[in-house]
Structure formats: structure tokens, C-alpha cells
FINU-285431 format. One record per atom (N, C-alpha, C): residue number from 1; x, y, z; atom name; residue in three letters. Coordinates in steps of 0.05 Angstrom, whole numbers. Last residue first. Layout:
FINU-285431
VEXZA     i     east    north       up   at    aa
VEXZA   NUM        X        Y        Z   CA   ALA
...
//
This chain:
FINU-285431
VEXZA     i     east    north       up   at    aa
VEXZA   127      312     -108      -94    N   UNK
VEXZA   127      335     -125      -92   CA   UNK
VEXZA   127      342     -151     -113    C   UNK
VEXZA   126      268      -56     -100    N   UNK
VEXZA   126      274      -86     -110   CA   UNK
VEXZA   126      294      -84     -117    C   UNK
VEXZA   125      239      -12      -63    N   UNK
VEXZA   125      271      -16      -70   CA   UNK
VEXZA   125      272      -51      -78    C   UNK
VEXZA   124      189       34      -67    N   UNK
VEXZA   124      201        9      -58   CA   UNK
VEXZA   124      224        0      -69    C   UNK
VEXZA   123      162       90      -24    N   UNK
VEXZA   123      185       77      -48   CA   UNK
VEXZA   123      182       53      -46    C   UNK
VEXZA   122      103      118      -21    N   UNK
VEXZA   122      121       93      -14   CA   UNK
VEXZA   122      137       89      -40    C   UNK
VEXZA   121       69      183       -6    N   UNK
VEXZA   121       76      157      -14   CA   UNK
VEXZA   121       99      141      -14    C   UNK
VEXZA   120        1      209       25    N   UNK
VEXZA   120       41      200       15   CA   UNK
VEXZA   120       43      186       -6    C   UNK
VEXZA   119      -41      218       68    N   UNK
VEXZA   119      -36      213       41   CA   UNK
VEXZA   119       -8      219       39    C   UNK
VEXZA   118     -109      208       98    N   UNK
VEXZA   118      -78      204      100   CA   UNK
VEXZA   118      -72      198       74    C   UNK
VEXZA   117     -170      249      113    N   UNK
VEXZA   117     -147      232       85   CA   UNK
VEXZA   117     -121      227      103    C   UNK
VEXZA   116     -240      259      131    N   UNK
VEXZA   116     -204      253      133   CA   UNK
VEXZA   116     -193      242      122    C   UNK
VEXZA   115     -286      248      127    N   UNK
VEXZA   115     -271      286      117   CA   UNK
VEXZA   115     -244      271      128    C   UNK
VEXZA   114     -302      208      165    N   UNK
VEXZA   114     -314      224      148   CA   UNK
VEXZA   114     -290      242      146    C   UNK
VEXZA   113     -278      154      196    N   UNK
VEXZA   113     -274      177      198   CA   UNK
VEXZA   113     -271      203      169    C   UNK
VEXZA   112     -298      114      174    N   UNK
VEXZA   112     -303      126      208   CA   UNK
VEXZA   112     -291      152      208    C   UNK
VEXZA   111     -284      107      122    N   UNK
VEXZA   111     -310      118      123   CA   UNK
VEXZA   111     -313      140      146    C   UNK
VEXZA   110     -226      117      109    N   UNK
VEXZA   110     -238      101      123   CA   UNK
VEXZA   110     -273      123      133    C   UNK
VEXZA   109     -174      128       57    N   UNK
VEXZA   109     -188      136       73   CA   UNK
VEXZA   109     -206      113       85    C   UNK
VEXZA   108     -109      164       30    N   UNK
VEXZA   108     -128      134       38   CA   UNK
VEXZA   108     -151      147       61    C   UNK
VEXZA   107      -75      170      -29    N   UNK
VEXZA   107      -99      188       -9   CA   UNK
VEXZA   107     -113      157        0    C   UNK
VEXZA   106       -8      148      -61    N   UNK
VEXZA   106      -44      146      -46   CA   UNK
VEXZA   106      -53      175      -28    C   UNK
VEXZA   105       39      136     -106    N   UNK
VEXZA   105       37      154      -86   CA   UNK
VEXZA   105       -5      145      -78    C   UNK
VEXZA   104       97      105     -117    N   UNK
VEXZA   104       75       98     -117   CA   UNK
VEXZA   104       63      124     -107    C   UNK
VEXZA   103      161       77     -135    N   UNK
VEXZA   103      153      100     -124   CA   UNK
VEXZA   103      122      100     -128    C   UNK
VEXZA   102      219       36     -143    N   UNK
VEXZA   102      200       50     -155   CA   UNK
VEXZA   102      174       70     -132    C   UNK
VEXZA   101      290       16     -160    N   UNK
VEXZA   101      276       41     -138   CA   UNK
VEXZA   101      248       49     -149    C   UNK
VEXZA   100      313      -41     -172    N   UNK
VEXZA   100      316      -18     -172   CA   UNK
VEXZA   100      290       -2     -149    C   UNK
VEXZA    99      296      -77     -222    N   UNK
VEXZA    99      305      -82     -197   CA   UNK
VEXZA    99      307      -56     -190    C   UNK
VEXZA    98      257     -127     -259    N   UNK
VEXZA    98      258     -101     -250   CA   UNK
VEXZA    98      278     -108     -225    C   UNK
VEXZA    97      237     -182     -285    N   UNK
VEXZA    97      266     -179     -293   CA   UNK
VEXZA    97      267     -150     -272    C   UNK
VEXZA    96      169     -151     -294    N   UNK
VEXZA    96      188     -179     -292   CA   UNK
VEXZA    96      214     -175     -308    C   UNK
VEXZA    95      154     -100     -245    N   UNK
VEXZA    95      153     -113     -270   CA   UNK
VEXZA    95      173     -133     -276    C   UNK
VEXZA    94      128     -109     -177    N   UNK
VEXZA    94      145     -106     -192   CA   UNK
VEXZA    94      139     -118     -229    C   UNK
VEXZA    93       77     -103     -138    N   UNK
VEXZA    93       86     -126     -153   CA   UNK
VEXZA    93      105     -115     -180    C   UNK
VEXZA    92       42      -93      -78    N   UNK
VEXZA    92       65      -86     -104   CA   UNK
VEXZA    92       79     -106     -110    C   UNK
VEXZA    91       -6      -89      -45    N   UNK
VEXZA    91        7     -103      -51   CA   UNK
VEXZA    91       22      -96      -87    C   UNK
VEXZA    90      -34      -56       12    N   UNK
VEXZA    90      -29      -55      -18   CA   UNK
VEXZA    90      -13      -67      -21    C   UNK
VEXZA    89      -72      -92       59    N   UNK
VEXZA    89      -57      -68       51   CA   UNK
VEXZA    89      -54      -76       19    C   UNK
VEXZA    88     -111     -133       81    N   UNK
VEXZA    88      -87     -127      100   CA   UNK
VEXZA    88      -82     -100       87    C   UNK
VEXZA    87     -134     -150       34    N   UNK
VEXZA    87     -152     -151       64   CA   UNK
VEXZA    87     -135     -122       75    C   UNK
VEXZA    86     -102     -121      -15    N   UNK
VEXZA    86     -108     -142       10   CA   UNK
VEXZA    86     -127     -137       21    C   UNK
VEXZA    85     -103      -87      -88    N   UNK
VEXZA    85     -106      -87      -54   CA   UNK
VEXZA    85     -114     -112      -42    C   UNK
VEXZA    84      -48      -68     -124    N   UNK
VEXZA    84      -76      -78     -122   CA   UNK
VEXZA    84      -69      -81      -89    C   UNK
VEXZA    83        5      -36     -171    N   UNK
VEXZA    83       -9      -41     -140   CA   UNK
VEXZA    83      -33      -47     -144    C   UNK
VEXZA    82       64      -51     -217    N   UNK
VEXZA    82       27      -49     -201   CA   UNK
VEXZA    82       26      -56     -177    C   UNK
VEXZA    81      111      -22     -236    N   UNK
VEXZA    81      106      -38     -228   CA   UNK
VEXZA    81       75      -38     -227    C   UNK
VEXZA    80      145       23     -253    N   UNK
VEXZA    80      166       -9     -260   CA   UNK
VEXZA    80      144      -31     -243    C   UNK
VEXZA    79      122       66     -241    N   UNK
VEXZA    79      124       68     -265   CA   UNK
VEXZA    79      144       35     -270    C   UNK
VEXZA    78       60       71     -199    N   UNK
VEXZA    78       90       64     -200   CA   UNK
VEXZA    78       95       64     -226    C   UNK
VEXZA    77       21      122     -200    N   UNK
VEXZA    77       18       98     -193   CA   UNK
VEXZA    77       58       94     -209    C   UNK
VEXZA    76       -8      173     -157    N   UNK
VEXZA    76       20      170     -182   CA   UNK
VEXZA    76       21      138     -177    C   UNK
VEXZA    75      -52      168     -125    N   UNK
VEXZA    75      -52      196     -135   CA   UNK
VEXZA    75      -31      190     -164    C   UNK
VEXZA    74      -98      121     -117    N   UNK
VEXZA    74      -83      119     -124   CA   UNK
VEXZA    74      -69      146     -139    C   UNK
VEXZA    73     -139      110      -58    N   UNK
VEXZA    73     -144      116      -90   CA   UNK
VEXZA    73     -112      126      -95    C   UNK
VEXZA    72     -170       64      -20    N   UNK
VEXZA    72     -151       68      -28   CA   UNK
VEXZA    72     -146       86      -53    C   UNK
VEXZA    71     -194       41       37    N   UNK
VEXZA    71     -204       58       14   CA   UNK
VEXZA    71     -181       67        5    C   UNK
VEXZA    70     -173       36       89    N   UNK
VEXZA    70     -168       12       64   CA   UNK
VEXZA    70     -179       18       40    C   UNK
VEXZA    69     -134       49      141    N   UNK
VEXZA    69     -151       74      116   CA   UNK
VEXZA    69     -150       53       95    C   UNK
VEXZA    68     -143       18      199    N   UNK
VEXZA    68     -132       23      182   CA   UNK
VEXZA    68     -146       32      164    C   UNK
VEXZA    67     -135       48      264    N   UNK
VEXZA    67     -161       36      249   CA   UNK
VEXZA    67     -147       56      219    C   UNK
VEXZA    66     -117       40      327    N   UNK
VEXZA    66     -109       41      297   CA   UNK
VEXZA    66     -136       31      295    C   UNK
VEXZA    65     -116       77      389    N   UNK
VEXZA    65     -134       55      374   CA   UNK
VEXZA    65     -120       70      347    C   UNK
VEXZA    64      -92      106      432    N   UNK
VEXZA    64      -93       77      437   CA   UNK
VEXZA    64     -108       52      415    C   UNK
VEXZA    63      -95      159      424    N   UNK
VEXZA    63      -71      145      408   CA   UNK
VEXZA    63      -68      110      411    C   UNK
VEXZA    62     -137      189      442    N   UNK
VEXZA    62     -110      180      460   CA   UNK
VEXZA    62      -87      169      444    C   UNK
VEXZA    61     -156      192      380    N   UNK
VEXZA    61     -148      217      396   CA   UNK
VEXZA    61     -133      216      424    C   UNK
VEXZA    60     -131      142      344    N   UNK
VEXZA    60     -153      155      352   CA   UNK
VEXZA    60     -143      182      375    C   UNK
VEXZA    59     -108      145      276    N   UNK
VEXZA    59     -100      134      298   CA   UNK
VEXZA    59     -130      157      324    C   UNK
VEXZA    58     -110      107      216    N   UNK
VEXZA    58     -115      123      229   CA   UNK
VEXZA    58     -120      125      258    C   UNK
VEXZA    57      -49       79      179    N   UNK
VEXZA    57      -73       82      199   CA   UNK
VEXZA    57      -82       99      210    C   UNK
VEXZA    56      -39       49      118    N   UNK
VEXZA    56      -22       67      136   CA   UNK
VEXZA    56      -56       63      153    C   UNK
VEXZA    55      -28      -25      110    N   UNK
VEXZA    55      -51        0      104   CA   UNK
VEXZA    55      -39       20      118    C   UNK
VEXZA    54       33      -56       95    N   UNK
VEXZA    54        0      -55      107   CA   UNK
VEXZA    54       -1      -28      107    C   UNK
VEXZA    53       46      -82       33    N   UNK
VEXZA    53       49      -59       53   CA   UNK
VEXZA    53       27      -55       72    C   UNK
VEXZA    52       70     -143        8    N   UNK
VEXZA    52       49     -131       17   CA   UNK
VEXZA    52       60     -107       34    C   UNK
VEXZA    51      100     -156      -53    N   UNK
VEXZA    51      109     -145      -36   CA   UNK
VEXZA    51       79     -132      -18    C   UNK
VEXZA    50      124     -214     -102    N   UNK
VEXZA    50      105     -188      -85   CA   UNK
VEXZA    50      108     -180      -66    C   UNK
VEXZA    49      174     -241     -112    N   UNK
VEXZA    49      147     -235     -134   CA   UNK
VEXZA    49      131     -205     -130    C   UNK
VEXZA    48      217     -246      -83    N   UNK
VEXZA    48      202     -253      -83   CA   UNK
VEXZA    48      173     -246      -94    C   UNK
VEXZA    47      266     -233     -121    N   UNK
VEXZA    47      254     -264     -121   CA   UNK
VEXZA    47      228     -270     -106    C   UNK
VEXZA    46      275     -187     -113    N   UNK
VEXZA    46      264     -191     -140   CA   UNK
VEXZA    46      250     -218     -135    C   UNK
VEXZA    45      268     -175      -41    N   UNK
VEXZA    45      282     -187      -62   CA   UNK
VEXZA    45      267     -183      -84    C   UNK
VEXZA    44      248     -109      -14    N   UNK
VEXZA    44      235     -129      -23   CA   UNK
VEXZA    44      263     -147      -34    C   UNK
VEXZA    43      227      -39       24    N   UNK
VEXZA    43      247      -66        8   CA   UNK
VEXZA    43      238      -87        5    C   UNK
VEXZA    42      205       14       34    N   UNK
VEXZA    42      199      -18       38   CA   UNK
VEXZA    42      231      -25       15    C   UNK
VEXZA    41      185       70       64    N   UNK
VEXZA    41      199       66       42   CA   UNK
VEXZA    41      207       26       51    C   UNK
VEXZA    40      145      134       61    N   UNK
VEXZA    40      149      101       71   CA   UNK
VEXZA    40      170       94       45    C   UNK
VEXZA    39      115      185       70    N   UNK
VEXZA    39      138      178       64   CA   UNK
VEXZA    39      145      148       69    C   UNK
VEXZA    38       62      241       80    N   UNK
VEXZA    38       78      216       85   CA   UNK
VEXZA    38       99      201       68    C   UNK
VEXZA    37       40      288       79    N   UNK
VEXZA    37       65      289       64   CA   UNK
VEXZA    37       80      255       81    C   UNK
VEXZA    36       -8      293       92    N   UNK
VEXZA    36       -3      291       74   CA   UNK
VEXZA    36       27      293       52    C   UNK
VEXZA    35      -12      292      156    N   UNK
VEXZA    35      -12      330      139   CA   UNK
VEXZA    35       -5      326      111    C   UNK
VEXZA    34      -18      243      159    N   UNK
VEXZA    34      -34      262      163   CA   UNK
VEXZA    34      -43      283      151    C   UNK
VEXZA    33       34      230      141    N   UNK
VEXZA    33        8      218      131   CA   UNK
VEXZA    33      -11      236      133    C   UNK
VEXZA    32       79      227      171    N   UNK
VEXZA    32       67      253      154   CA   UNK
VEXZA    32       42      244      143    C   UNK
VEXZA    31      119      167      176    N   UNK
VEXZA    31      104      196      188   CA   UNK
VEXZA    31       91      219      169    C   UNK
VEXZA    30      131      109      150    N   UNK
VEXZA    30      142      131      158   CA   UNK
VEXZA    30      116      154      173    C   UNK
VEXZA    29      123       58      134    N   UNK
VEXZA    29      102       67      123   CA   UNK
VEXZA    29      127      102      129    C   UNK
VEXZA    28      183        8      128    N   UNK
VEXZA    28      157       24      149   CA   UNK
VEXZA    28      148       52      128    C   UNK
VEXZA    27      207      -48      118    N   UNK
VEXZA    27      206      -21      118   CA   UNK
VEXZA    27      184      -17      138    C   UNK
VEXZA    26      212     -106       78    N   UNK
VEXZA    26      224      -93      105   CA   UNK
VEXZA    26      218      -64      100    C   UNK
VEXZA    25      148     -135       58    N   UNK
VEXZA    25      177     -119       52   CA   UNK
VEXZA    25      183     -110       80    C   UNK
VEXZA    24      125     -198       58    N   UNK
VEXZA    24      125     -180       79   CA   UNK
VEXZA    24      145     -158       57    C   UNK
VEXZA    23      112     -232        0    N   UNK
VEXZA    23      124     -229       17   CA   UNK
VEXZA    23      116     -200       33    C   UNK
VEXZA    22       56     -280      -30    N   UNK
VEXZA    22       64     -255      -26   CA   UNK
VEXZA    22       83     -255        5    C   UNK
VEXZA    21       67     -324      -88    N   UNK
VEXZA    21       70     -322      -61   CA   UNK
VEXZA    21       71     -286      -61    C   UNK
VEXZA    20       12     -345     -123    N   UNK
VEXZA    20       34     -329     -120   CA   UNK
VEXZA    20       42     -326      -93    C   UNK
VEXZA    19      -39     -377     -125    N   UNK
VEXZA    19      -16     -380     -142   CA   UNK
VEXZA    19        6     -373     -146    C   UNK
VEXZA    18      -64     -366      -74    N   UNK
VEXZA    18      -64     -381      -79   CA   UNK
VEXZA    18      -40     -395     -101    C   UNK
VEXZA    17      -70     -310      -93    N   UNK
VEXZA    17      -58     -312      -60   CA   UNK
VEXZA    17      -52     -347      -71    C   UNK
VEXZA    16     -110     -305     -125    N   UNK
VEXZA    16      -80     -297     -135   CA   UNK
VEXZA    16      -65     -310     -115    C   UNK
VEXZA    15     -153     -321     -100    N   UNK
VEXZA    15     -154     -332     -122   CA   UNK
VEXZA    15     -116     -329     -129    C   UNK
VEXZA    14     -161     -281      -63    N   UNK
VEXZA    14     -161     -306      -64   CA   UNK
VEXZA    14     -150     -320      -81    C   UNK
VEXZA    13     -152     -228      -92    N   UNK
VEXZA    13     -132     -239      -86   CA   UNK
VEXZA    13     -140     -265      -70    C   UNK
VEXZA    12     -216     -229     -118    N   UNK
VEXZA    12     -190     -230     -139   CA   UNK
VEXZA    12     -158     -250     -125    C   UNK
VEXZA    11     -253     -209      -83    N   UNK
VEXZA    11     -250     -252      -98   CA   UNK
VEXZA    11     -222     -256     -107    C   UNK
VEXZA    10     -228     -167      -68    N   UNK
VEXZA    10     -227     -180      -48   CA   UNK
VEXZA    10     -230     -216      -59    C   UNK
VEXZA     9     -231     -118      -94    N   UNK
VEXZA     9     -213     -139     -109   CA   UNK
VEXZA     9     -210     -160      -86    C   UNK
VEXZA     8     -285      -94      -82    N   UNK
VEXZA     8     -269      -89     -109   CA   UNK
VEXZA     8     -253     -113     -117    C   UNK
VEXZA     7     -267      -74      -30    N   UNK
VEXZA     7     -280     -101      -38   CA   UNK
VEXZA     7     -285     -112      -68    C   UNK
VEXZA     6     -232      -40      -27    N   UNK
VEXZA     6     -220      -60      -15   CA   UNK
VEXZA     6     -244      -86      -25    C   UNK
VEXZA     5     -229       12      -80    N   UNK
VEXZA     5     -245       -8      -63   CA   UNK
VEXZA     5     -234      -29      -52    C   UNK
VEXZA     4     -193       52     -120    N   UNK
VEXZA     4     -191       23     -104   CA   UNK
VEXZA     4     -207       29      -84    C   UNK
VEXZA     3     -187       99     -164    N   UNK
VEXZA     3     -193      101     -127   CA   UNK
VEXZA     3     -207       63     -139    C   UNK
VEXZA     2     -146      141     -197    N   UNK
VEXZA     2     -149      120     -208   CA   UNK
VEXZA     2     -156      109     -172    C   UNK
VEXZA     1     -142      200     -236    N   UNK
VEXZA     1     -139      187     -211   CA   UNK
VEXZA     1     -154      160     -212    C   UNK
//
């Protein structure tokens, strides 16, 4: 298993942000997070390099507060690509020439809330 720190690579994507453009993907994270069977599934062009996902979240007991899981550890990491981390979320970056359907999987967590995981994972579909 392979566990990301959001501060870990926090000089890094300055530095990258700067030389590469990163795009939004169209999608959504999906449901199950919780009970660990979450599901998200994003799209992207090839053209645009990268792809940010924001952080799935943890939501408070009225439901009126997100507070995103940016501790990140990585259960199946993509086989056509890499993930590294934002401020914001994980950012996937396809292998060069790739198009197609690749697949990632996380356990994320947030200190505030001790003993809790959200965990899935995200397809992504490069166009």
C-alpha cells in the first residue's frame, strides 16, 4: 500500500501547476464511500494532460458541513496512469498517447475524524 500526505507533495505541485495545465474531469465521486464501496467515475480529453478529482468528503451529522479526507493512501493504483495529490484532490495523469478506461482505488481519511475511512474507487475514461 502505498499512503500520500497532502503535505508530502504540496512544493511539488507548485512547481508542476506552473508547467502543466490541470483540467476539471466531468464526473462525480458517486456514493458508498462510507460503507467503502464508493464508485466515481470522471472523464477527461487525452489533450488535456491532467485530470483533478476533488477529495471525496466527510459529511457532518446534520449533513450541513463537508470536510474533505486529504490523507490519502492508495489501495490499487491505475495501471495506464499516476495519481499525486492537490491542495484540492487527486490528480491523474494518464500515460502518454493513453485513451481508454483506467481505474484507481483509495482509503481517505481526515484526522477530525479519528477511526473513519471513506474508501472506493474512480474510473477515469480518457477521450
Amino acid at each position: 500500500m502505498m499512503k500520500f500526505k497532502l503535505l508530502t507533495f504540496a512544493t511539488a505541485f507548485v512547481f508542476l501547476g506552473a508547467t502543466t495545465a490541470i483540467a476539471a474531469c466531468d464526473g462525480a465521486s458517486g456514493r458508498g464511500w462510507a460503507s467503502g464501496n464508493g464508485k466515481g467515475s470522471y472523464e477527461m480529453t487525452s489533450g488535456a494532460k491532467r485530470c483533478e478529482i476533488p477529495f471525496v468528503n466527510f459529511f457532518s451529522n446534520n449533513g450541513n458541513t463537508r470536510t474533505p479526507a486529504k490523507e490519502v493512501t492508495l489501495r490499487r493504483a491505475p495501471k495506464s496512469g499516476t495519481i499525486s495529490l492537490s491542495s484540492s484532490g487527486i490528480i491523474y495523469t494518464p500515460n502518454a498517447g493513453f485513451t481508454g478506461k483506467d481505474r484507481f482505488c483509495t482509503v481517505n481519511r481526515n484526522s477530525a475524524f479519528e477511526g473513519q475511512t471513506l474508501s472506493g474507487c474512480i474510473t477515469v475514461t480518457v477521450k
